[in-house]
C-alpha positions as CSV (number, residue, x, y, z in Angstrom):
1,X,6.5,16.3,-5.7
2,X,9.5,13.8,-6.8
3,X,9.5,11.8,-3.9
4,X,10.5,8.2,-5.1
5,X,9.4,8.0,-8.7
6,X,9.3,4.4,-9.1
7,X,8.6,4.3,-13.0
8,X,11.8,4.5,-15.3
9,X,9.3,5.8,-18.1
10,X,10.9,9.6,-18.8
11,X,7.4,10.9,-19.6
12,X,5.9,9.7,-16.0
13,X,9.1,11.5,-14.8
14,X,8.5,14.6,-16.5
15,X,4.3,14.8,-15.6
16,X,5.1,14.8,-12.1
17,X,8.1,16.4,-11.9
18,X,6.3,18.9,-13.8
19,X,8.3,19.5,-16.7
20,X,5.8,18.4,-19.3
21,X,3.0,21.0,-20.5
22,X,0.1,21.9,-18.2
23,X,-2.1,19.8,-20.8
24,X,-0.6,16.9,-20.6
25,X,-0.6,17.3,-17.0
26,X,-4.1,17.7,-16.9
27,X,-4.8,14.8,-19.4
28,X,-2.4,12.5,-17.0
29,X,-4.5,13.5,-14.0
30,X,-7.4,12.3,-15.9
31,X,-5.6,9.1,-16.6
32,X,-6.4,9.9,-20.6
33,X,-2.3,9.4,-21.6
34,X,-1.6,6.4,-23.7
35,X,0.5,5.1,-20.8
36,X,0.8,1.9,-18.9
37,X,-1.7,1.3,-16.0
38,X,1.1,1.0,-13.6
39,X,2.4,4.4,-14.8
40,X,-0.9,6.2,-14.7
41,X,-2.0,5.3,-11.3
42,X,1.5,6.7,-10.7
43,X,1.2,9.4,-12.1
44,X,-2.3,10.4,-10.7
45,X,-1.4,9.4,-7.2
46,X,1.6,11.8,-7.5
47,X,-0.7,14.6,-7.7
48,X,-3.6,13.3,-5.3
49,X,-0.7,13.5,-2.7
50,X,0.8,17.0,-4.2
51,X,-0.3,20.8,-4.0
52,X,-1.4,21.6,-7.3
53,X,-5.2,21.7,-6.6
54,X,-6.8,21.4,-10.1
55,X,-4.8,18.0,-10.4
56,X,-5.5,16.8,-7.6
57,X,-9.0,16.8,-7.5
58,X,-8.9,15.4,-11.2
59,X,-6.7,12.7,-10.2
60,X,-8.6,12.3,-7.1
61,X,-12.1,11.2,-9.5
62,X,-9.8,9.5,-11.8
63,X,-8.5,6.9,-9.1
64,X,-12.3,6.7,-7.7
65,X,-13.8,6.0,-11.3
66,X,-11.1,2.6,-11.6
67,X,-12.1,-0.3,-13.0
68,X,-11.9,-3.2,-9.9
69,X,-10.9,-5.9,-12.0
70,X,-8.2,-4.2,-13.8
71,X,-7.6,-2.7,-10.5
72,X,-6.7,-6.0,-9.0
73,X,-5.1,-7.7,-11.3
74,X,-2.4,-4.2,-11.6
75,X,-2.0,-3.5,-8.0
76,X,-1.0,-7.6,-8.1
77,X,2.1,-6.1,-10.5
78,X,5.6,-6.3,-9.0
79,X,6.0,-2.9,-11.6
80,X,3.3,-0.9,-9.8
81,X,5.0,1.7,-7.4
82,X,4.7,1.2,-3.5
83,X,3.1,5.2,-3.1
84,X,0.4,3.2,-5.3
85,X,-0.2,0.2,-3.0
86,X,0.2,2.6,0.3
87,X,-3.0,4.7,-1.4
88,X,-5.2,2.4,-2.5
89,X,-4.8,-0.1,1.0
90,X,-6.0,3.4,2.8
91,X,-9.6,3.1,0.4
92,X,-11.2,0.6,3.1
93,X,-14.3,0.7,1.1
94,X,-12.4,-1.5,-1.9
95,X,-13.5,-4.8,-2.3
96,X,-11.8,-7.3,-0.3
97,X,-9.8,-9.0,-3.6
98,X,-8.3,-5.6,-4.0
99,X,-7.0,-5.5,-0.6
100,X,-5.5,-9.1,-0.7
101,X,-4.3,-8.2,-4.0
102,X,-2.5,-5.3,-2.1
103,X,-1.4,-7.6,0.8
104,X,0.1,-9.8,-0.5
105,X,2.3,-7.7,-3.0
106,X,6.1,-7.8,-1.4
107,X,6.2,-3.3,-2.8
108,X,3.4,-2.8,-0.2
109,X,4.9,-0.2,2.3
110,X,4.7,-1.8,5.7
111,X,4.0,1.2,7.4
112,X,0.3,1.1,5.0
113,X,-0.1,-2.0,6.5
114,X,0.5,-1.5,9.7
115,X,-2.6,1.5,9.1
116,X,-4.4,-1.2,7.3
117,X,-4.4,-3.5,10.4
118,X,-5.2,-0.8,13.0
119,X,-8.4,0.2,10.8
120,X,-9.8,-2.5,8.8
121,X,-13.4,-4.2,9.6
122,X,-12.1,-7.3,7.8
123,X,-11.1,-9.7,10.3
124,X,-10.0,-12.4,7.3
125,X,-7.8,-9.9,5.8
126,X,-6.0,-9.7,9.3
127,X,-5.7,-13.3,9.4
128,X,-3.8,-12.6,5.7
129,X,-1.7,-10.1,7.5
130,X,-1.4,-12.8,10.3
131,X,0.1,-15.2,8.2
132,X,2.9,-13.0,7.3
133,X,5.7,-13.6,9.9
134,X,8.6,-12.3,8.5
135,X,6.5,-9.0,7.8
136,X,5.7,-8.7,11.7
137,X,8.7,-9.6,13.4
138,X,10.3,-7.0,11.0
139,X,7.4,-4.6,11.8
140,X,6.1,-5.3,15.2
141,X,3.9,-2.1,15.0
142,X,1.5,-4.5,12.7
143,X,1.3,-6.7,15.5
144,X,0.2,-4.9,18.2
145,X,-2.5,-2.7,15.2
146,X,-3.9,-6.7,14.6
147,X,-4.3,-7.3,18.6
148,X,-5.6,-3.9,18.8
149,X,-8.1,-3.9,16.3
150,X,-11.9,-5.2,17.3
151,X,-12.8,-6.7,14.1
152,X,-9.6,-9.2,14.6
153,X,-10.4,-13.0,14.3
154,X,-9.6,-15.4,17.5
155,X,-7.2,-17.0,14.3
156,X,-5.2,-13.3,13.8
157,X,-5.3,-12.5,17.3
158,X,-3.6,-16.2,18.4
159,X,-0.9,-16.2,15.7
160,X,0.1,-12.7,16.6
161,X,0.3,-13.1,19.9
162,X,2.1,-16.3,19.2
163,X,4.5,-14.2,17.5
164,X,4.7,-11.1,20.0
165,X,5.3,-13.7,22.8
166,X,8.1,-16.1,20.5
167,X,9.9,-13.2,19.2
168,X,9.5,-10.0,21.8
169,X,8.8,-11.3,25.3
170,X,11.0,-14.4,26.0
171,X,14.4,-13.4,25.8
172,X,15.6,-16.6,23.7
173,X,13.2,-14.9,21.0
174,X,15.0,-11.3,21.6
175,X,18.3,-12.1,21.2
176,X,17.8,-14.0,18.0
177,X,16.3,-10.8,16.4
178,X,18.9,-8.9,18.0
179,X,21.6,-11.0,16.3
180,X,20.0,-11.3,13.4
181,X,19.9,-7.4,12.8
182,X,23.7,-7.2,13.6
């Protein structure tokens, strides 16, 4: 359950790498240590993700009974870990300030985008994706879920297009990503 602890806090290392007591463990999942919000929607995603049943279900109501505002204003945090981002993005019932908030964080995962984009009902939220056209010539997997996706906007479906055609089909556009990745 280590996979890329993002936290330097030793007592968010210790709750999920399981070192602490099983009580504190179960208060983490529960989001009831005195801890940072960052750290403690670490901490319960961590176990939402792992195999330990009991604290994953606990997490799993914990990170269902957040606060939205405080929500959105910490996934907005350059402190708050990517596995973070990459879970809440995948809740498409959040609000849509949440999801911005999510978007437009540089720690999202680009591969949770790239879900994001093939799945949303939000076409203004593509257009946000859109927008981003550094994130989808680097990830052209986003631009073909935005073209794909029904709910797209004429606006999302134009600029990444624009962008599959500039940068993937004319050859002027392929050899400048090919010499920039060298």
């Amino acid at each position: 359950m280590t996979a890329a602890i993002a936290s330097n806090n030793p007592v968010v290392r210790a709750v999920i790498e399981g070192t602490a007591p099983r009580a504190a463990q179960v208060a983490a999942a529960r989001g009831l240590l005195p801890l940072p919000q960052t750290d403690a929607l670490e901490i319960m995603v961590a176990f939402y993700n792992g195999a330990d049943d009991e604290l994953k279900e606990t997490a799993r109501a914990a990170l269902l009974s957040q606060q939205l505002d405080t929500l959105e204003s910490t996934v907005r945090s350059a402190e708050i870990a990517p596995q973070v981002l990459g879970y809440f993005i995948e809740q498409l019932e959040m609000p849509a300030a949440v999801h911005e908030a999510i978007l437009t964080n540089l720690r999202t995962p680009a591969a949770a985008v790239s879900k994001f984009a093939a799945k949303t009902r939000n076409g203004q939220l593509l257009e946000l994706i859109s927008y981003n056209q550094q994130l989808l010539i680097q990830n052209p997997e986003i631009i073909e879920a935005i073209i794909a996706n029904p709910n797209r906007t004429a606006e999302s479906e134009r600029r990444a297009t624009e962008i599959k055609r500039e940068f993937f089909e004319k050859e002027r556009g392929a050899q400048q990503i090919a010499d920039e990745l060298r």
